[in-house]
C-alpha positions as CSV (number, residue, x, y, z in Angstrom):
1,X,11.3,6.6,24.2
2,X,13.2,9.7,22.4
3,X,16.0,9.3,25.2
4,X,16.4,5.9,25.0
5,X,16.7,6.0,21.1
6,X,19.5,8.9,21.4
7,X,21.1,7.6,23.7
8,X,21.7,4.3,21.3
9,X,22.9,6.6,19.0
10,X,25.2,8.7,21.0
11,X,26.9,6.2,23.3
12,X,28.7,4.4,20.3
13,X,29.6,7.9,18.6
14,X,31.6,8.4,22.5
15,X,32.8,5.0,23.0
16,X,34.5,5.3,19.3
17,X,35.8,8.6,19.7
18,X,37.4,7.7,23.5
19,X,38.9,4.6,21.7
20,X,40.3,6.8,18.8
21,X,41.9,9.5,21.1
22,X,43.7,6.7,22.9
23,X,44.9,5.7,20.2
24,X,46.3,9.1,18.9
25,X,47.5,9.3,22.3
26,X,49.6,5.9,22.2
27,X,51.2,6.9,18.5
28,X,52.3,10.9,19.9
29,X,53.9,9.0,23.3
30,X,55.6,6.3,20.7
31,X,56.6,8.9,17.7
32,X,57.7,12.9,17.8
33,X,58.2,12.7,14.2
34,X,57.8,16.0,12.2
35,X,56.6,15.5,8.5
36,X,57.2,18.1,5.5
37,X,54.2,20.0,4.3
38,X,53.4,22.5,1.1
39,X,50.8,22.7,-1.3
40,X,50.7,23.9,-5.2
41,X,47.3,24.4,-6.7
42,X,47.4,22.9,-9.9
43,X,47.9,24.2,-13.1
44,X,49.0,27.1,-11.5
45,X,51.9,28.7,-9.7
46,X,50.9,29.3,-6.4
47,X,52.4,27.2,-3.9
48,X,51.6,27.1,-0.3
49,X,53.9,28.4,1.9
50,X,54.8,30.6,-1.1
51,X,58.9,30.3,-1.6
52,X,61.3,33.4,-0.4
53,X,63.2,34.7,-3.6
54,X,65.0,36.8,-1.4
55,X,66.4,33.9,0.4
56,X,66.5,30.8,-2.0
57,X,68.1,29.0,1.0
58,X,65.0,29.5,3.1
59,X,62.5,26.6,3.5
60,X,59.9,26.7,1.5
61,X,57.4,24.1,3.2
62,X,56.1,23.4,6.7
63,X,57.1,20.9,9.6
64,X,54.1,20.0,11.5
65,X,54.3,16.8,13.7
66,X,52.6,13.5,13.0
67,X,50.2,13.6,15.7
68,X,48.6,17.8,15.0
69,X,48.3,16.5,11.5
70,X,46.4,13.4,12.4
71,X,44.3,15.5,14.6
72,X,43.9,18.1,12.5
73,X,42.6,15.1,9.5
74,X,40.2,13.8,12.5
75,X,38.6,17.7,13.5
76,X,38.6,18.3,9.1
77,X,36.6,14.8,8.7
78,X,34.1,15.4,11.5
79,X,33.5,18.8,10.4
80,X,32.4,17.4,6.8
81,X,30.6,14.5,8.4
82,X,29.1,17.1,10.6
83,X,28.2,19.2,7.2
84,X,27.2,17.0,5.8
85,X,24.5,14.8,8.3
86,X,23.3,18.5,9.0
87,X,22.4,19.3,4.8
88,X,20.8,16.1,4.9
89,X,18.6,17.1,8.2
90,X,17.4,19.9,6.6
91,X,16.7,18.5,3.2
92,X,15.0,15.9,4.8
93,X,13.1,17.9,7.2
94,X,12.0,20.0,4.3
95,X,11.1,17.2,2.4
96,X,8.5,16.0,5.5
97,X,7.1,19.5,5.7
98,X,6.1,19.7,2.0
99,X,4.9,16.5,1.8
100,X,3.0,17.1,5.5
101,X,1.6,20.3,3.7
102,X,0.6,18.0,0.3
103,X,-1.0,15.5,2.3
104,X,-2.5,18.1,4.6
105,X,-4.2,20.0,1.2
106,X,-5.3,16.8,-0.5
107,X,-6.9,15.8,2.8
108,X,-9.0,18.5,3.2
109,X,-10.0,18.3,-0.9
110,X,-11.2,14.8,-0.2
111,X,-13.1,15.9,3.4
112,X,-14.8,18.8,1.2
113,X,-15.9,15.6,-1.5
114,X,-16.9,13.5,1.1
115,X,-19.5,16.4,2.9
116,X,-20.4,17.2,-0.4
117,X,-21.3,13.2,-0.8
118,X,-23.0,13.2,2.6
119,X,-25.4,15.9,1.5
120,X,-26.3,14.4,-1.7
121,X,-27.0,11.6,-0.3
122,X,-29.5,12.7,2.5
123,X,-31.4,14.9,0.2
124,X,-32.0,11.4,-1.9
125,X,-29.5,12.0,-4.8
126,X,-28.0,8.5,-4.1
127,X,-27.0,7.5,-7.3
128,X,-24.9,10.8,-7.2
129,X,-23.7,10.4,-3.9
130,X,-22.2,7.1,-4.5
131,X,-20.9,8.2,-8.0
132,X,-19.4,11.0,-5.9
133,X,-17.5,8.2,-3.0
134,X,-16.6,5.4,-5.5
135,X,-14.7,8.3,-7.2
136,X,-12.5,9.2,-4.2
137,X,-11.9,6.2,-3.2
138,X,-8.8,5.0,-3.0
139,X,-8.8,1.2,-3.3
140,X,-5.2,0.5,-2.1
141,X,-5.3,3.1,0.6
142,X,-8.9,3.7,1.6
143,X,-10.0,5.9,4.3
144,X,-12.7,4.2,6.6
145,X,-14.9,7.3,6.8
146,X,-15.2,7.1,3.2
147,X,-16.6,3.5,3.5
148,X,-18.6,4.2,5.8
149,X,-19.6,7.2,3.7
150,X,-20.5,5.1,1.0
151,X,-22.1,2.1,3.2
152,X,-24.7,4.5,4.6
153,X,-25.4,6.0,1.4
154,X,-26.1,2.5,0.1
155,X,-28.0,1.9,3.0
156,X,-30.5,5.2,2.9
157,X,-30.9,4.1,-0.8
158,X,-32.2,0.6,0.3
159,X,-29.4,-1.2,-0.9
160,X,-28.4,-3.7,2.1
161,X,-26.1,-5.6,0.4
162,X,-24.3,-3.2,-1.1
163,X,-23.6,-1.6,2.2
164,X,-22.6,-5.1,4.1
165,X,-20.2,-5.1,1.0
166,X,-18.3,-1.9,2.3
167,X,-18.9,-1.9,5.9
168,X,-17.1,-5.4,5.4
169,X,-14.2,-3.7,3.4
170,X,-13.9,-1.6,6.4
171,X,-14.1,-4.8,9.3
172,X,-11.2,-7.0,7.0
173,X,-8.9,-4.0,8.0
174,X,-10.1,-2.9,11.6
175,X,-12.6,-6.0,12.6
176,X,-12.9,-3.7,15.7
177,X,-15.0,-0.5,14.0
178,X,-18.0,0.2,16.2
179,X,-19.5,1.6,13.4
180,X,-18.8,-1.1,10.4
181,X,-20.3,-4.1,13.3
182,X,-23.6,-1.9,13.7
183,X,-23.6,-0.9,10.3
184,X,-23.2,-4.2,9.3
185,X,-25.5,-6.1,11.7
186,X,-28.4,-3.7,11.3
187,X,-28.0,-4.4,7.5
188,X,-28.3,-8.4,7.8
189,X,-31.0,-7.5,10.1
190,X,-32.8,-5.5,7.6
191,X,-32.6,-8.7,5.0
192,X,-33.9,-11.1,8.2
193,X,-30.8,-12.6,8.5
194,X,-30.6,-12.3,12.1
195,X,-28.0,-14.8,12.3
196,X,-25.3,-13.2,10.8
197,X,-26.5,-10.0,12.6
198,X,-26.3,-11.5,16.2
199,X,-22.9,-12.9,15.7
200,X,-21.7,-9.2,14.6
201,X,-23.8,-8.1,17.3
202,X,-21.9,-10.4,19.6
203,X,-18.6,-9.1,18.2
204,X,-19.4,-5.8,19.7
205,X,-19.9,-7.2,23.4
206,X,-16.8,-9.3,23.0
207,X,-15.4,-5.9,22.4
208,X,-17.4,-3.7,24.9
209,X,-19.4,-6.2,27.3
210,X,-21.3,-2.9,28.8
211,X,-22.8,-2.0,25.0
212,X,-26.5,-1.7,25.8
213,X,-27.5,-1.6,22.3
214,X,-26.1,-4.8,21.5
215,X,-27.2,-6.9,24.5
216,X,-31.1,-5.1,23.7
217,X,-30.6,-6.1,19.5
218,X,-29.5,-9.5,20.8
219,X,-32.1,-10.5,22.7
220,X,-34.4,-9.1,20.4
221,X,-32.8,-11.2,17.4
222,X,-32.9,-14.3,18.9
223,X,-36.3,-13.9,19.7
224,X,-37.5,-12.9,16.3
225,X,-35.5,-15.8,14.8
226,X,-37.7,-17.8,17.7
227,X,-35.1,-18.9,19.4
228,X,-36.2,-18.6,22.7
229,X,-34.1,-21.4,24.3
230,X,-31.0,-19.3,23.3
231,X,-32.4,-16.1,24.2
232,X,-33.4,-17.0,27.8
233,X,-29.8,-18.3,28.2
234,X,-28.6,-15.1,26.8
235,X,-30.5,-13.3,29.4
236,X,-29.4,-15.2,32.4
237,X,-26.3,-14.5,31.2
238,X,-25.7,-11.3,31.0
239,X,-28.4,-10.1,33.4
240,X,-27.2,-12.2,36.2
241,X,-27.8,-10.6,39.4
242,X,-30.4,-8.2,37.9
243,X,-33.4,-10.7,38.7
244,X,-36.2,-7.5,39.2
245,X,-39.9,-8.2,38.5
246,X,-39.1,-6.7,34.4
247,X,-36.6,-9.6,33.7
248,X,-38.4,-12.0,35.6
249,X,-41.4,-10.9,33.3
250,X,-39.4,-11.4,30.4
251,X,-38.2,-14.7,31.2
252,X,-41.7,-16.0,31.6
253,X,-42.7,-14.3,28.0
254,X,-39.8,-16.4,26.4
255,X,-40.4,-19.6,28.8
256,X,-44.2,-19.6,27.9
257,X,-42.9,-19.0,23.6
258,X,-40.8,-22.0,24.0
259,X,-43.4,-24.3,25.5
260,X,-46.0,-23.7,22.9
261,X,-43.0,-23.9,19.8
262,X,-42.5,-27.7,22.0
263,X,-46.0,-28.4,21.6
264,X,-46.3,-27.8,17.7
265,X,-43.4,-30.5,17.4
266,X,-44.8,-32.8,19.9
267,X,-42.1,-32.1,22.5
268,X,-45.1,-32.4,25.2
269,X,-42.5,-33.2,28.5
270,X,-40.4,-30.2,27.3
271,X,-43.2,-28.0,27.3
272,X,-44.5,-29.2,30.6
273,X,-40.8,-28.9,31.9
C-alpha cells in the first residue's frame, strides 16, 4: 500500500521532469545565444561582477548562455521547492508528535477517571460513580468503554433502563459490540422483556453462530416467555445433528409444555398431535 501510493506520487514528478529536459534540450540544439548578466544590490553600490577602474574598457557583466541559465533557474527552483516541502515535513511531523503526545496524556487522565469510576461503583457508591462517567463523557466523541462503564454502573445500581439507554448509545455506533448486545439483552431480560432480549440475543448469533451463551439464553427466553413452539424449532435448528438422549429429553419437556398450553385454549387435536 505505501509503495503503491509513492509510486503515484513519484512517477508524475519523473515523467514532468523527462518532458522538461527535452525540452531544454530542443531550445540549446535550436539557440546558442549568450545573454548579459550583472547584479546591483539596491540602495547600494555594489554591483556584481564589481567594475575594473583600472580598465574602464573592461566588461563589467557576465555572458552566460541561454540554456545554463535556464538550467541553473530549474536546479534554483527545485532547491526552494525541495526547502521548502522539507520545512513543511518537519513542521508537520512535529505538529503529529505533539498532538500524539496531548492525546496520549489526556488518554491516560481519562483511563485513571474511568478506574477510579469502576471502583466506586463496585463498592456501591453509584450515584458517585455515575456522577464521575457522565462527567467525562464526551457526547460528540464518546469512548465505548466509557458507556459501557457507565451502563454497568447503572446496572449494579438496579437501574435497567438506564443502562439499555447507554449500552444502546454504544450499538447505534458499532451495532456489532459483543458487550453492548449482552449488556443490553441481559437488561431487557431483567425487566421480563424477553422479546427484545432474544432478538439482541439473536443479533449475537447472526454475528457469531458458535456463541454458546446466546443459543443457551435463547432457548431459555423463549421458553420463559412460553413459547415452546418457537423454542423447539429453535432447537432443531441449531442442534441439528446433535440428536443425543439430553436434547431428545428436552424436546419432549417443551413438546409435553406445548400440549398442555393447547389444552387450556381448547386446541385438543394440537395437543394430541
Amino acid at each position: 500500500m505505501k509503495l503503491k501510493s509513492s509510486m503515484s506520487f513519484v512517477v508524475p514528478v519523473i515523467i514532468i521532469v523527462m518532458i522538461i529536459s527535452f525540452l531544454v534540450a530542443v531550445f540549446a540544439v535550436q539557440n546558442n545565444q549568450s545573454v548579459q548578466l550583472k547584479y546591483k544590490i539596491p540602495f547600494t553600490k555594489i554591483q556584481f561582477p564589481a567594475p575594473n577602474p583600472e580598465d574602464p574598457a573592461a566588461k563589467d557583466y557576465l555572458e552566460l548562455p541561454v540554456v545554463y541559465l535556464i538550467l541553473f533557474s530549474m536546479l534554483i527552483g527545485i532547491l526552494l521547492m525541495v526547502f521548502f516541502v522539507s520545512l513543511a515535513g518537519i513542521g508537520w511531523r512535529y505538529y503529529a508528535l505533539t498532538n500524539k503526545s496531548r492525546e496520549r496524556k489526556q488518554n491516560k487522565i481519562l483511563w485513571d477517571h474511568r478506574e477510579q469510576a469502576t471502583a466506586l461503583s463496585l463498592m456501591g457508591f453509584h450515584r458517585d460513580a455515575t456522577e464521575k462517567f457522565e462527567h467525562i463523557i464526551d457526547k460528540d466523541n464518546p469512548h465505548t468503554e466509557l458507556y459501557i462503564g457507565l451502563a454497568e454502573t447503572y446496572e449494579r445500581q438496579g437501574d435497567a433502563q438506564r443502562a439499555i439507554e447507554n449500552y444502546n448509545s454504544i450499538l447505534t455506533r458499532y451495532p456489532e459490540n459483543m458487550r453492548a448486545l449482552f449488556g443490553a439483552a441481559r437488561n431487557w431480560e431483567s425487566l421480563g422483556n424477553y422479546k427484545d432480549a432474544i432478538k439482541l440475543y439473536n443479533r449475537v448469533l447472526d454475528i457469531d453462530r458458535s456463541s454458546p451463551t446466546a443459543r443457551q439464553k435463547v432457548q431459555e427466553l423463549l421458553v420463559k416467555a412460553n413459547d415452546y413452539q418457537e423454542a423447539i424449532a429453535f432447537i432443531q435448528r441449531t442442534r441439528s445433528g446433535q440428536s443425543n438422549a439430553q436434547t431428545q429429553e428436552l424436546l419432549a419437556s417443551l413438546y409435553y409444555r406445548l400440549a398442555i398450553e393447547q389444552i387450556k385454549t381448547n386446541d385438543l387435536r394440537g395437543a394430541e398431535r
